[in-house]
N, C-alpha and C positions, 0 to 999 in steps of 0.2 A: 622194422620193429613190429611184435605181435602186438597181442593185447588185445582185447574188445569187452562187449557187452550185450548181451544176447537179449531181448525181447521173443516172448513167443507167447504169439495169440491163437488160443484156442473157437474155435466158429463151427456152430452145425450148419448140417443144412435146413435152408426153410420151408420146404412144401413136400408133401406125396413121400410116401415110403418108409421104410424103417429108418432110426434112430442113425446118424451120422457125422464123424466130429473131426475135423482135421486139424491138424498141429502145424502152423504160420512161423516161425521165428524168420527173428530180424536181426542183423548180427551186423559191428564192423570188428576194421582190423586195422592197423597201421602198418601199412604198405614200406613205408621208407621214413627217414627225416631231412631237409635239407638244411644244414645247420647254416650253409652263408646265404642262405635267402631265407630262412627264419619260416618253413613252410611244413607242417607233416601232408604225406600223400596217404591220403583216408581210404581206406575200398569198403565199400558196402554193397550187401545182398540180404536176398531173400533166398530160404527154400521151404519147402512144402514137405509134412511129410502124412502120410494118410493109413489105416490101419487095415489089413484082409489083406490078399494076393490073390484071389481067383476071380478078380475083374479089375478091367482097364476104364479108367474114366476121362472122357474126354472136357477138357476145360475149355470154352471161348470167353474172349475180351469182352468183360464188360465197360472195359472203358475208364479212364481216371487212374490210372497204373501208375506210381511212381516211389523216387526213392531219393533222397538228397539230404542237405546240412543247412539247414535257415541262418538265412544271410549270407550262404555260397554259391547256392546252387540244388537244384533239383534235374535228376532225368527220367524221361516217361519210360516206358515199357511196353511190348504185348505181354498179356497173360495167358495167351490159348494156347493147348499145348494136351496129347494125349498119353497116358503113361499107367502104368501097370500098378495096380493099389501094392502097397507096403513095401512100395520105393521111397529113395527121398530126390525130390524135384529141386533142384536148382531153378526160379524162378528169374532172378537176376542177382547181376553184380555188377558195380558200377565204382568208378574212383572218383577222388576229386584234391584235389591241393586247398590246404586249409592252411592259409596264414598265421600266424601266432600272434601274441600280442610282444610289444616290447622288450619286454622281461623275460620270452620267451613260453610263456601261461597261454593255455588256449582252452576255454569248454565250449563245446559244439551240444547243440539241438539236432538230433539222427528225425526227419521226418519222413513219413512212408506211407502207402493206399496201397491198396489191393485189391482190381474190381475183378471178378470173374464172374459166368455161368460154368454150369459144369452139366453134364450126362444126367445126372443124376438131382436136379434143380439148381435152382439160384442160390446161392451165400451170399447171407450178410458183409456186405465190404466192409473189411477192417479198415482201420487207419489208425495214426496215432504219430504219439514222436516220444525220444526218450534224449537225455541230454548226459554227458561222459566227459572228461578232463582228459584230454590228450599229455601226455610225457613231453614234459619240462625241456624245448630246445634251448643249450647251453647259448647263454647271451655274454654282454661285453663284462671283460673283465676286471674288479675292480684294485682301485690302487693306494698305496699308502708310503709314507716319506718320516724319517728321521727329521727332527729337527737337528740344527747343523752350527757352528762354529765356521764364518766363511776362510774357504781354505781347508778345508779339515774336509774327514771325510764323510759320509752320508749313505742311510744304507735304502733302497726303495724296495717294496716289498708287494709281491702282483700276488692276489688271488685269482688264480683260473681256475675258469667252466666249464676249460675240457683239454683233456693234455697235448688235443693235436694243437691248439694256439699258441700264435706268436703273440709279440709286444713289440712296438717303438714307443719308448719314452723318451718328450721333451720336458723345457723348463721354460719357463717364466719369471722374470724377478726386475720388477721396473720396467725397464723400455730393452732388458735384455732376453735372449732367448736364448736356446740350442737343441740339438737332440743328443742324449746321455747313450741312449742305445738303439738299433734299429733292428727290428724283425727276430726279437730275444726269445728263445726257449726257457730262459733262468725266470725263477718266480722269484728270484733276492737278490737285485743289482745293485753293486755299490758304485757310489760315485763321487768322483774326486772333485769338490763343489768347487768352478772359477775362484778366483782370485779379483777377477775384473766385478765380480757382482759388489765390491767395495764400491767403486764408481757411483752407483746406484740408491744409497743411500751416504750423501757424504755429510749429512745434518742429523743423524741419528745410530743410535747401536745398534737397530734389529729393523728388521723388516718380513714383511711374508712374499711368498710366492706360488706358484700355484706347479705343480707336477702334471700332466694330460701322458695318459695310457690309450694306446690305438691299439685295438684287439683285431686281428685277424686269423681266419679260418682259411688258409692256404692263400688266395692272393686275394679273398674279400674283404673289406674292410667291415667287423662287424657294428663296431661303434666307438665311443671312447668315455670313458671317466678318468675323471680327477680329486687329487687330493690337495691341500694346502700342508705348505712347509713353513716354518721361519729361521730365519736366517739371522748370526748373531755377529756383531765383532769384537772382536778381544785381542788383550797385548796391543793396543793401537794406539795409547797414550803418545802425547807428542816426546820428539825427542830433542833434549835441549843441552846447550853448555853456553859457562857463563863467564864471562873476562870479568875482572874489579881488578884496576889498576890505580896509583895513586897519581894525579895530576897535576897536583900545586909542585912547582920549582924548589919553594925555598926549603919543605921537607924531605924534598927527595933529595935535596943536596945534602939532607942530613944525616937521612937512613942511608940513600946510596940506593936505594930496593924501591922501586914501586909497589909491590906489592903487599910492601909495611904502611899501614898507617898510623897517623898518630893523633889521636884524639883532641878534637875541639879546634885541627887545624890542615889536618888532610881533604883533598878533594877527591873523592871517591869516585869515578868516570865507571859505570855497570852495563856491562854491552852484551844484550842476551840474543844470542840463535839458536833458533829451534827450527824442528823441519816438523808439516806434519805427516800423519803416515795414513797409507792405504785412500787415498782421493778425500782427505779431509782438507781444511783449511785452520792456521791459526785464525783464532779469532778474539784471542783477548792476552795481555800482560799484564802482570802485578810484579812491581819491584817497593820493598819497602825495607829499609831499615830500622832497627831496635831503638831508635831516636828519636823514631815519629816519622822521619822522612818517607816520603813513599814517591810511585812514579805510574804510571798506566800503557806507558812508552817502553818502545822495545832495547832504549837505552836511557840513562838519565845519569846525571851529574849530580850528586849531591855534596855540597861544600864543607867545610868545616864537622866533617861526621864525626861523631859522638859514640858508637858503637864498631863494634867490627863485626857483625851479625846480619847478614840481610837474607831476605827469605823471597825467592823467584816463585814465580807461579802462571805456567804455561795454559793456555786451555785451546783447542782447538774447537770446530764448528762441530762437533756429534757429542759437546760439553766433555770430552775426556781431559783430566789435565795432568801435569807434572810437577812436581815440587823440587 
C-alpha cells in the first residue's frame, strides 16, 4: 500500500564562497500490510536534491547518519557520495515492520540526521522527526445475536473488517456449549437454537447467554468478540388431567354413575396428573372446591361435597401453571 509524507529541509552552506542551498526531503511509504500479524511494512528514505549542473560535489560522512520510527527502530547510514549538481541523490532507504495497535490504529514518529561534509564546505546537520497515522489494518470481527424463544429460531449477525474473513461461532448458555458454524463466509447466520438449553434453566423463563465470534485471516486466528443473547421459554405451562369420581357406596348404588354426585352426601376422590414439560419440575397443587373444601396434595378426598365445581391449579418450578 502507498501513501506517505514528505518532509523537506531546506540547508545552506556554512563557510567560503557564494550563496548555496540544497533541498533534504524525507519521505515514507507503506511497503505492504500484514493483516494476520497485525504489522505494516514502513520503507523510508532520504534524497537530495541540489540546484546548477556544471559541477559535481563531492559529499563525506560527517558522521551521525540516520533514519528510523521511535520506539522501533533506527538504521545508520554513510553519507559520502560524489554526484553531478541538479541531480536527485538517493541518500538512503530503509524498511522496517511496524506493529499496529489492537484495533489495528498505528501513528508512528519518522526520526532522521543527516551529517555530511561536502567539496564545497560543511552543512549545517539537519535533523528532526515528523509523526503520520498509518492505514487502519482490518481487526477481529464484531458480533451480534437475536434474542430467541428456546427452540425457535435465532438469527446471528457478523460485521466484517475485511471480506477475505472467516467466522466460527459458538454458544454458551449455562454449563452448555457448541459451535453454530465453523470457518463462515456468511455475515447472517441463522441458527436453530437446542432444545436441550431448557435443561439449563429449569427454575426460571429466561436466561442470557453469551455468542464468541473467532475471526480469521486464512488459517490465523485474528481474535474474537462477543455478544450476549437471552433466551426465553414459552407454551411450557405444565400439562394436566383430572379424574373426580364419586366414592361413597350407598350413592352410587343410587345414581348407578360415579361420576354423579349428590350433594351434602357424595364423596368426591380428585386424582390430579400432570407432567412437567421441557426440564421443569412440578412444584405445587391446589385442589379446592366451591364449598370451601380445599387440598395441597396431588389427590384428596373430600366427603360429603357440597358443590360440583372444583378448580385444579398446577404450577411447576420456572412458576408456570395450569388451571
Amino acid at each position: 500500500m502507498n501513501g506517505g509524507t514528505d518532509v523537506t529541509v531546506k540547508t545552506g552552506r556554512s563557510n567560503y564562497g557564494s550563496g548555496f542551498t540544497i533541498e533534504l526531503h524525507v519521505y515514507h511509504k507503506q511497503v505492504y500490510q500484514d493483516i494476520a500479524n497485525n504489522y505494516t511494512r514502513v520503507g523510508l528514505g532520504m534524497y537530495v536534491k541540489t540546484p546548477g549542473s556544471s559541477y559535481t560535489i563531492a559529499w563525506s560522512d560527517f558522521g551521525g547518519s540516520y533514519i528510523g520510527v521511535s520506539g522501533v527502530g533506527s538504521n545508520s547510514f554513510s553519507a559520502g557520495v560524489s554526484y553531478k549538481g541538479g541531480t536527485i541523490w538517493l541518500v538512503t532507504n530503509q524498511e522496517f515492520n511496524v506493529y499496529h495497535n489492537s484495533d489495528g490504529t498505528r501513528w508512528i514518529d519518522i526520526i532522521w540526521s543527516w551529517g555530511v561534509n561536502s567539496s564545497w564546505g560543511q552543512f549545517v546537520k539537519p535533523s528532526g522527526s515528523f509523526g503520520t497515522g498509518l492505514n487502519r489494518i482490518p481487526r477481529t470481527s464484531s458480533v451480534s445475536c437475536t434474542d430467541f424463544n428456546i427452540g425457535s429460531a435465532a438469527t446471528i449477525n457478523i460485521n466484517r473488517n475485511a471480506s477475505s474473513f472467516t467466522h466460527t461461532l459458538t454458544y454458551s448458555f449455562g454449563n452448555a456449549s457448541g459451535t453454530i458454524a465453523n470457518r463462515t463466509s456468511a455475515t447472517s447466520v441463522g441458527w436453530q437454537t437446542p432444545t436441550s438449553l431448557f435443561a439449563q434453566i429449569p427454575n426460571a423463563t429466561s436466561g442470557w447467554g453469551t455468542i464468541t465470534c473467532y475471526t480469521y485471516s486464512g488459517d490465523t486466528l485474528i481474535g474474537t468478540s462477543t455478544c450476549r443473547f437471552n433466551a426465553y421459554v414459552v407454551n411450557s405451562n405444565p400439562s394436566v388431567s383430572v379424574s373426580i369420581v364419586d366414592t361413597n357406596s350407598t350413592t352410587l348404588n343410587l345414581t348407578g354413575d360415579q361420576n354423579k354426585l349428590i350433594k351434602y352426601y357424595s364423596n368426591a376422590q380428585i386424582v390430579v396428573n400432570a407432567t412437567a414439560l421441557n426440564s421443569s419440575s412440578i412444584r405445587s397443587y391446589s385442589i379446592k372446591c366451591d364449598d370451601g373444601k380445599s387440598s395441597t396434595a396431588s389427590s384428596a378426598t373430600f366427603n360429603k361435597v357440597e358443590s360440583g365445581k372444583f378448580t385444579i391449579v398446577v404450577t411447576d418450578s420456572r412458576g408456570l401453571s395450569t388451571t
